[in-house]
C-alpha positions in Angstrom: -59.6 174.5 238.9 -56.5 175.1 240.9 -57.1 174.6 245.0 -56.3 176.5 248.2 -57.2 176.3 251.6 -57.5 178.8 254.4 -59.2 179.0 257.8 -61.6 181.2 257.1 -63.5 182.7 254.0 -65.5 185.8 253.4 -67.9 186.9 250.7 -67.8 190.5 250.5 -65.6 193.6 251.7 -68.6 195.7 253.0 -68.2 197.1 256.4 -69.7 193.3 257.9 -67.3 191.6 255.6 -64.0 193.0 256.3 -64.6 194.0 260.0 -65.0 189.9 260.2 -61.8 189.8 258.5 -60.0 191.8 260.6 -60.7 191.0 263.5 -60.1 187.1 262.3 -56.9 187.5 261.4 -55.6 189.7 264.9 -57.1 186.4 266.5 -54.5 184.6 264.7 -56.8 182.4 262.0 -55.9 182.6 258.2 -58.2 185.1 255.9 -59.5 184.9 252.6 -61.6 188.0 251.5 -63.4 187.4 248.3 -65.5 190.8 246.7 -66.2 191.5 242.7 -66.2 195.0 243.6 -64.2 197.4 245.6 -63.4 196.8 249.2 -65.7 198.8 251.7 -68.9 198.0 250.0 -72.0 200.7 249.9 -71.3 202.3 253.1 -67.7 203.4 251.8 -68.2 204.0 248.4 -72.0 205.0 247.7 -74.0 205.3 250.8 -72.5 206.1 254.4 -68.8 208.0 253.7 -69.3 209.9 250.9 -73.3 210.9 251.7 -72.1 212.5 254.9 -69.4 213.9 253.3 -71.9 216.2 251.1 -73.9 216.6 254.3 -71.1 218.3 256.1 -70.8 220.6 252.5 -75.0 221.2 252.7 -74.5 222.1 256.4 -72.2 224.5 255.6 -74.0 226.5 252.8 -76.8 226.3 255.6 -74.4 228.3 258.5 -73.7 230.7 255.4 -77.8 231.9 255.3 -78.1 231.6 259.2 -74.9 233.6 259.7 -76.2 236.4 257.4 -80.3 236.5 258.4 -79.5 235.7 262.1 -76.3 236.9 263.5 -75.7 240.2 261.1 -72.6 238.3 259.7 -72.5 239.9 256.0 -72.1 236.9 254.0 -74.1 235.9 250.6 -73.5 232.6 248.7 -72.2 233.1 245.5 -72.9 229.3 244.3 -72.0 225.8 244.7 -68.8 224.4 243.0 -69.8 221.0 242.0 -66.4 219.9 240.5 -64.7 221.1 243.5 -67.2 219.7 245.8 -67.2 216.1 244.6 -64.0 216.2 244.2 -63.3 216.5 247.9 -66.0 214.0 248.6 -64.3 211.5 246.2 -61.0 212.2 248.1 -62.1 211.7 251.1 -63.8 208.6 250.5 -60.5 207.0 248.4 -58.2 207.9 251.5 -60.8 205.7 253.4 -61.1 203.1 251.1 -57.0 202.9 251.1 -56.7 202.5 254.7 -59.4 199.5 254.7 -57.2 197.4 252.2 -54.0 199.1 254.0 -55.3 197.3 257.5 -56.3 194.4 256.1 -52.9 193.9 254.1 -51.2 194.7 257.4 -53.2 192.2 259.1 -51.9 189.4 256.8 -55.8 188.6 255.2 -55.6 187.3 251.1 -58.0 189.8 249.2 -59.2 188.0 246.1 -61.2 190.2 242.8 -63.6 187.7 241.7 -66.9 186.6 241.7 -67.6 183.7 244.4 -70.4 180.9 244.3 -70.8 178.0 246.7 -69.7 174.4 245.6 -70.6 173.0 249.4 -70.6 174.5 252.8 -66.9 175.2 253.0 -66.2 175.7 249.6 -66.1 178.5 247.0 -65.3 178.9 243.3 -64.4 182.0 242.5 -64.5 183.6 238.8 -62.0 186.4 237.4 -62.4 187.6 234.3 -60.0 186.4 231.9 -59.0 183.4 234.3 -59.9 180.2 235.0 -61.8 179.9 238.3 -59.9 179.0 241.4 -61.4 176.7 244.3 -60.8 177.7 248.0 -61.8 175.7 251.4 -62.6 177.1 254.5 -61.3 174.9 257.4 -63.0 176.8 260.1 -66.2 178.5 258.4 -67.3 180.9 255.7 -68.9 184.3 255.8 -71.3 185.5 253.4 -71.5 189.4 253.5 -72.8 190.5 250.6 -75.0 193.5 250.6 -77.5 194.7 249.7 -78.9 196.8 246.5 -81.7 199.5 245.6 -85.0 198.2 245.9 -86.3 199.1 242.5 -90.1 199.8 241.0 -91.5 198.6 238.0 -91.3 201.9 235.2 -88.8 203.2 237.3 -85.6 201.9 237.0 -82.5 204.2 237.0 -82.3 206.6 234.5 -81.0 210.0 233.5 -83.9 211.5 235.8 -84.3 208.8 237.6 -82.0 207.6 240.4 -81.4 204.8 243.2 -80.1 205.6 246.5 -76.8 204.0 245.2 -76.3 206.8 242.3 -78.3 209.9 243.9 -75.5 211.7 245.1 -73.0 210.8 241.9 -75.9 212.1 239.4 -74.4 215.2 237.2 -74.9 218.5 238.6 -77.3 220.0 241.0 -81.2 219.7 240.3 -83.4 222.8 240.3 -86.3 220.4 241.5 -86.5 217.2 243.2 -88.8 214.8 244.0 -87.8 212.0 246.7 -90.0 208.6 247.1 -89.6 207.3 250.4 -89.3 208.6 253.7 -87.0 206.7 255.5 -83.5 207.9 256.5 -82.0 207.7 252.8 -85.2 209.9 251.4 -84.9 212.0 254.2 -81.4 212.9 253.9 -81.5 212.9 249.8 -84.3 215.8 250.4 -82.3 217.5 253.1 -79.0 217.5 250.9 -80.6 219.0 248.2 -82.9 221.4 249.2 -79.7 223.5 251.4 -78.2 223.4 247.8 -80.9 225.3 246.4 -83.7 222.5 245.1 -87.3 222.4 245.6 -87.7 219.6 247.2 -91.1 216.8 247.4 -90.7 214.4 249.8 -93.4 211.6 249.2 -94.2 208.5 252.1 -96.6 206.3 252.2 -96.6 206.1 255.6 -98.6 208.7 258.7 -94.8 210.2 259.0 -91.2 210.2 257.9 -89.0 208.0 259.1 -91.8 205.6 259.9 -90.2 202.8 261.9 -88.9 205.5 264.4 -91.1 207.1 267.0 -94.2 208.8 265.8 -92.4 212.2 267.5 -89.3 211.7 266.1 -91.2 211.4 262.5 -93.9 214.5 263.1 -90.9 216.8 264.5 -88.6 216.1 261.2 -91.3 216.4 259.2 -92.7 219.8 260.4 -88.3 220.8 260.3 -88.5 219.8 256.8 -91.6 222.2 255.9 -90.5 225.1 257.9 -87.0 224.6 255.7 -89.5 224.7 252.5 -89.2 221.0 251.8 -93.2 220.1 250.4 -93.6 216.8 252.9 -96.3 214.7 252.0 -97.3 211.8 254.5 -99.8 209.1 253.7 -99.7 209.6 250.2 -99.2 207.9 246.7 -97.1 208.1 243.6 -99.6 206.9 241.0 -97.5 207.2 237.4 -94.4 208.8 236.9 -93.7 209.9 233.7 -90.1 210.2 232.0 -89.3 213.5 230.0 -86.7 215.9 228.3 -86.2 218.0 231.3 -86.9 215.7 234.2 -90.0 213.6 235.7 -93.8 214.3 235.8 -95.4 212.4 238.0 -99.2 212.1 240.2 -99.5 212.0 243.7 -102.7 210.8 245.3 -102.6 212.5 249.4 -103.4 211.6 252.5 -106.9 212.6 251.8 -107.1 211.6 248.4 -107.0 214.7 246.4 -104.3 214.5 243.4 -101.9 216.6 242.3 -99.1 216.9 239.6 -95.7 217.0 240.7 -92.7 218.3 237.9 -89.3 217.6 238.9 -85.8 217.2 237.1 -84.8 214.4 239.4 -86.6 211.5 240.9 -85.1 209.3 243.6 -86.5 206.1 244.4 -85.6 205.5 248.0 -88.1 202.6 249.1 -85.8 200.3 250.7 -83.0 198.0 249.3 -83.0 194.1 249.2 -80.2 191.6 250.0 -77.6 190.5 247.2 -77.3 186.6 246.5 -77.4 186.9 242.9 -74.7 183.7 241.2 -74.2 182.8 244.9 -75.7 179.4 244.6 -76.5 178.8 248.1 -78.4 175.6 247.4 -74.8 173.9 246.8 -73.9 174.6 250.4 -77.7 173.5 252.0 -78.6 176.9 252.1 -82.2 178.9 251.3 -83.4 183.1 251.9 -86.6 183.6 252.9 -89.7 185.3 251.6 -87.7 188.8 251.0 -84.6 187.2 250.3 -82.6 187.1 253.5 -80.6 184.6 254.9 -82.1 183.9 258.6 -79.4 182.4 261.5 -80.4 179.3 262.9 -78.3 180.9 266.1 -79.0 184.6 266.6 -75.9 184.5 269.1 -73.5 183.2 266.9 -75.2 184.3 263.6 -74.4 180.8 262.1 -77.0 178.7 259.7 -78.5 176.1 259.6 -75.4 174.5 258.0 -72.8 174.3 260.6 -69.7 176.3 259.6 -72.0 178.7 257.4 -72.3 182.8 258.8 -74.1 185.7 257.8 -73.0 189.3 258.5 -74.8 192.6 257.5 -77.6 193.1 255.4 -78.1 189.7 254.1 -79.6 189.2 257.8 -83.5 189.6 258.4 -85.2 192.1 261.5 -84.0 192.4 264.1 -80.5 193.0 262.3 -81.1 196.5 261.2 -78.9 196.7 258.3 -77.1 199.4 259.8 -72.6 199.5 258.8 -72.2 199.8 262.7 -74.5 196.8 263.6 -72.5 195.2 260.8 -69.4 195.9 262.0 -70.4 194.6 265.4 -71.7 191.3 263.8 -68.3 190.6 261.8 -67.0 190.6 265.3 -68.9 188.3 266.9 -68.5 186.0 263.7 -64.7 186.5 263.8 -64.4 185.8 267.8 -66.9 182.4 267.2 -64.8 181.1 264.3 -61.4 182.0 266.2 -63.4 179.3 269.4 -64.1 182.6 271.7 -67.7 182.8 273.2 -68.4 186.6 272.8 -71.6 188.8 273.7 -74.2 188.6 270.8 -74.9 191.4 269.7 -77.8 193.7 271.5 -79.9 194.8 268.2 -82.1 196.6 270.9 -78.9 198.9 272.1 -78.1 199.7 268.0 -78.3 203.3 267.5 -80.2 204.6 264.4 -79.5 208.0 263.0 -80.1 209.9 260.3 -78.2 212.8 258.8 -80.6 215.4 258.0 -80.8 219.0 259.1 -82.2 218.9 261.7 -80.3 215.0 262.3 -82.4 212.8 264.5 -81.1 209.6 266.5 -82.3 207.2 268.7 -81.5 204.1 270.7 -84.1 201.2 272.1 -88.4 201.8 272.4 -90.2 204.2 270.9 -93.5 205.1 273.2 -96.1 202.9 270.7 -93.1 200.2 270.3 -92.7 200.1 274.3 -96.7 199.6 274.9 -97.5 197.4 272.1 -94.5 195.2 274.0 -96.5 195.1 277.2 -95.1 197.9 279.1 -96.1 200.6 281.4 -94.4 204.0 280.1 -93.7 207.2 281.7 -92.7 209.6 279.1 -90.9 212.9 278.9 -90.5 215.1 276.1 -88.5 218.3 276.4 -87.8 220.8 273.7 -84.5 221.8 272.7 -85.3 225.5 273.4 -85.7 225.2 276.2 -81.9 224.6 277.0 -79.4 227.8 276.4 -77.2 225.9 273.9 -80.4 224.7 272.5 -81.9 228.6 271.9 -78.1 228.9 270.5 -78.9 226.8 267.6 -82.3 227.9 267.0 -83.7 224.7 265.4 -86.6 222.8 266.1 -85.5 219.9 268.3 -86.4 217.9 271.1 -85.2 214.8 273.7 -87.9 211.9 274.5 -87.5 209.7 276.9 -89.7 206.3 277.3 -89.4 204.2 280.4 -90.7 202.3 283.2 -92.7 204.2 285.7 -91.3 205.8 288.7 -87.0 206.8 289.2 -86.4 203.1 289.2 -87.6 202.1 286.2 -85.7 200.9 283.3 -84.7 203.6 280.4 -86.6 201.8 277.3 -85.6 204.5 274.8 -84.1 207.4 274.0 -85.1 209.9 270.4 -83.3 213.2 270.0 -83.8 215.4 267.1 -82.3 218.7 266.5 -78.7 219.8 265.2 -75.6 217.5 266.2 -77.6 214.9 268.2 -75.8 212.1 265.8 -72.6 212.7 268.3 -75.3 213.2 271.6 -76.8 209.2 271.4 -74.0 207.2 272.5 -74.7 208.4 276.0 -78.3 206.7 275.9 -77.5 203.9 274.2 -75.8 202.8 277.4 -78.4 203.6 279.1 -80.6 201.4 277.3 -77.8 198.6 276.7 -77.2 198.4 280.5 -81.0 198.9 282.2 -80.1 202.1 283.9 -83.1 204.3 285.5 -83.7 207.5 285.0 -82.5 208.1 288.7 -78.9 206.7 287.3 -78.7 209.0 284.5 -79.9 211.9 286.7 -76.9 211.5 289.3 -74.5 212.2 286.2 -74.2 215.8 285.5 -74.3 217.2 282.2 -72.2 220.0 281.4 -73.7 223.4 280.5 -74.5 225.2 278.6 -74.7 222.0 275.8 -76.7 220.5 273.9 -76.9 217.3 275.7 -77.8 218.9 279.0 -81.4 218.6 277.7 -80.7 215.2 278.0 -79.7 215.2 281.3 -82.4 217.8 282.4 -85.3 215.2 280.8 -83.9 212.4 283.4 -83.7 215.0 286.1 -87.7 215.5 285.4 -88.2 211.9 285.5 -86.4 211.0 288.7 -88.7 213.4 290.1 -85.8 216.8 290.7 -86.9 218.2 287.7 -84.8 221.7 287.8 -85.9 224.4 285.1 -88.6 221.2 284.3 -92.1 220.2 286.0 -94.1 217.3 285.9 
C-alpha cells in the first residue's frame, strides 16, 4: 500500500464529520476526510435537508385548505405534482450538498471515496474499488464519524411496502394509506407529511405518548393535534404481525387496553430508532470497543476522546447524553477540531441542545421536562399557557402551548422550556439560552417580547412566573 500522512483524519462526511473538518483546517491543521458515500451524510441527503424540504411543500397544501374553510379565500387543491415536487426537493438538497464539498475544497481539506478500516490508532487503510488500498497516518488524531442506520425488525426489512426512515420520503408516489411504527420525531413527522398530502394515516407507539423522551405535555398535546388533523394515534400499543401483500401491508395491532384490531395500509414505515455504523471499521486494531448497543463511549466527555489517546468520536456513534441530533453534531466536530488544533474549548452543554420536530403542529424544547426535573431532585414550579390565548396565537388557530419548568419563586433557575404549535422550531433559541445560562424567570420577564407574536406567550409565561403575570394569573 502506498503511504501519506496528514494531521488529522476523519471517518465520515456527516454533518459531525465534516464540521470537524472545517473547522480543523481554518485552525491551520492538515485534513483528510475519508466517506464511502456522499459528503453530508443522512442529515443532507436522506433525513434532515430534504425531509423539511417536503415539510415546507405539506405545509403549504395545508395553508391551501385553511385559506379556503377559514378565511373565505376561494382556493381548492387540484393535486400534488410528485415529479415536480421531488424534483425541487432533490434540487435543493444537491445545491447543499455542493456548497459542503465547495467549503471544504476552499478550506484546503483532502476528501478521499473509499472505504476506511483501522490498522492502529493513527492509522487507516482505505479501499476504492478498482484500486489498491492506500494507508494514511494521522499525526495529531483521528475522527470516527460515521453514522448511524435504520434500526430494522425481524420480517420487516425494506421492501416495496415497507420502508426505513432512510427511504420513506424517496418511495414512489404518494400512498392512499399509511401506517407509521414509532412515535418519535421521525414517525411523527412521516405521519404529518403524509396525511396533509391526502393519506390516512396510523401512527403506532409503544410508549403512554408520542414523542416519548419529551415531556408528557409536549407528547399528549401532539398527539391530540394529530387526531383532530385525522391522523388514528394509537399510544401504548403493539404491532403483533405484519403481513406483506399485492397492494400494501396488513398488519395487527394489540391497544393500550388490549383489544386487537386489523390495520390495511399501502405503506409501512418502520421508524423505531437507528443504531450506530462501525460495520469493516475494525476498531479492535486501534484498541477500540462499542458498547452493549453499539456505541463508542468517550473516556473524556469534554474532549470526546477514547480511551486510546488520539482517538475521537463525533455524532451518532456517541452514547446518551449525545442526542444524535446534526446540530449537537456539528457542535461536537468543533470541539474535536479546537482540541486536536491544542485549544481548550467549552464542552459541549447536551443539556442546552434543542430538540425539535417538524410536524404540524412542530414542537421544540430545550433542557427538563417536569417528570425529568423531579425525578432529578428538584422542586418545580410550572406554567403552562396556551397558544390561544395570545392574539398571534388565535391568528394561527392551532392547538399549541408554552411550558415552563423551573425552580420555585422569580429567582429560580429556568430548567426547561416545551413549545408546541405552528413555527415554534424558529421560537426555541430564545430559551435555550435561558437554560444554557441559568437565567430566572425574573431575567426572562424583564425582556419584552414584541406583540402581537407568537413568542410573546413565551414571554407572557415568565411574566406569570415572576409573579406580574399580565393577561395571566397564578
Amino acid at each position: 500500500m502506498s503511504g501519506n500522512t496528514t494531521d488529522v483524519i476523519v471517518i465520515g462526511g456527516g454533518t459531525g464529520g465534516y464540521s470537524t473538518a472545517l473547522r480543523a483546517a481554518h485552525l491551520g491543521l492538515g485534513v483528510t476526510l475519508v466517506e464511502r458515500d456522499l459528503i453530508g451524510g443522512t442529515c443532507l441527503h436522506r433525513g434532515c435537508v430534504p425531509s423539511k424540504a417536503m415539510l415546507h411543500a405539506a405545509e403549504l397544501v395545508d395553508g391551501i385548505t385553511e385559506a379556503r374553510e377559514r378565511w373565505g379565500v376561494d382556493s381548492k387543491l387540484e393535486g400534488v405534482d410528485w415529479n415536480a415536487l421531488t424534483a425541487t426537493r432533490d434540487a435543493l438538497v444537491a445545491r447543499n450538498h455542493q456548497g459542503v464539498e465547495g467549503q471544504l475544497s476552499a478550506a484546503g481539506v483532502t476528501v478521499v471515496r473509499g472505504t476506511a478500516a483501522l490498522t492502529g490508532p493513527r492509522t487507516v487503510r482505505v479501499d476504492t474499488p478498482g484500486a489498491a488500498g492506500t494507508r494514511w497516518t494521522a499525526r495529531r488524531g483521528l475522527v470516527l464519524a460515521t453514522g448511524s442506520r435504520p434500526r430494522t425488525l425481524p420480517g420487516l426489512e425494506a421492501g416495496e411496502h415497507v420502508v426505513t426512515s432512510d427511504d420513506a420520503l424517496f418511495a414512489p408516489g404518494l400512498p392512499r394509506s399509511v401506517l407509521v411504527l414509532g412515535g418519535g420525531a421521525i414517525g411523527v413527522e412521516y405521519a404529518s407529511f403524509h396525511r396533509s398530502m391526502g393519506a390516512e394515516v396510523t401512527l403506532v407507539e409503544a410508549a403512554d405518548r408520542l414523542l416519548p423522551l419529551e415531556d408528557a405535555d409536549v407528547g399528549r398535546r401532539l398527539a391530540r393535534a394529530l387526531r383532530k388533523r385525522g391522523v388514528t394515534v394509537l399510544t401504548g400499543a403493539r404491532l403483533l404481525a405484519a403481513d406483506r401483500a399485492d397492494d400494501g401491508v396488513r398488519a395487527r395491532v394489540r391497544s393500550a387496553r388490549g383489544g386487537e384490531s386489523a390495520v390495511t395500509a399501502e405503506r409501512l414505515l418502520v421508524a423505531v430508532g437507528r443504531v450506530p455504523v462501525t460495520d469493516g471499521l475494525d476498531l479492535a486494531a486501534a484498541g477500540l470497543a462499542t458498547d452493549e448497543r453499539g456505541h463508542l463511549p468517550p473516556a473524556d466527555w469534554a474532549t470526546l476522546e477514547t480511551a486510546v489517546p488520539g482517538v475521537h468520536v463525533v455524532g451518532d456513534l456517541l452514547p446518551p447524553p449525545s442526542l444524535g441530533l446534526a446540530h449537537a453534531s456539528f457542535a461536537e466536530g468543533l470541539v474535536v477540531a479546537e482540541v486536536l488544533a491544542g485549544l481548550s474549548p467549552r464542552p459541549v452543554d447536551y443539556a442546552a441542545v434543542p430538540r425539535v420536530t417538524y410536524s404540524a403542529p412542530q414542537t421544540a424544547s430545550v433542557g427538563l421536562g417536569e417528570e425529568a426535573a423531579a425525578a432529578a431532585g428538584y422542586e418545580t414550579a410550572v406554567n403552562v399557557l396556551p397558544l390561544t390565548a395570545t392574539a398571534k396565537g388565535m391568528v394561527h388557530g392551532q392547538d399549541g402551548m408554552v411550558k415552563v419548568v423551573a425552580e420555585p419563586g422569580p429567582e429560580g433557575r429556568v430548567l426547561g422550556v416545551h413549545l408546541v404549535g405552528p413555527h415554534v422550531s424558529e421560537m426555541i433559541s430564545a430559551s435555550q439560552l435561558a437554560v444554557a445560562w441559568d437565567a430566572s424567570p425574573a431575567d426572562i420577564a424583564q425582556h419584552i417580547h414584541p406583540h402581537p407574536t407568537l413568542s410573546e406567550a413565551v414571554g407572557e409565561t415568565f411574566l406569570t412566573l415572576a409573579g406580574r403575570g399580565l393577561h395571566q394569573h397564578r
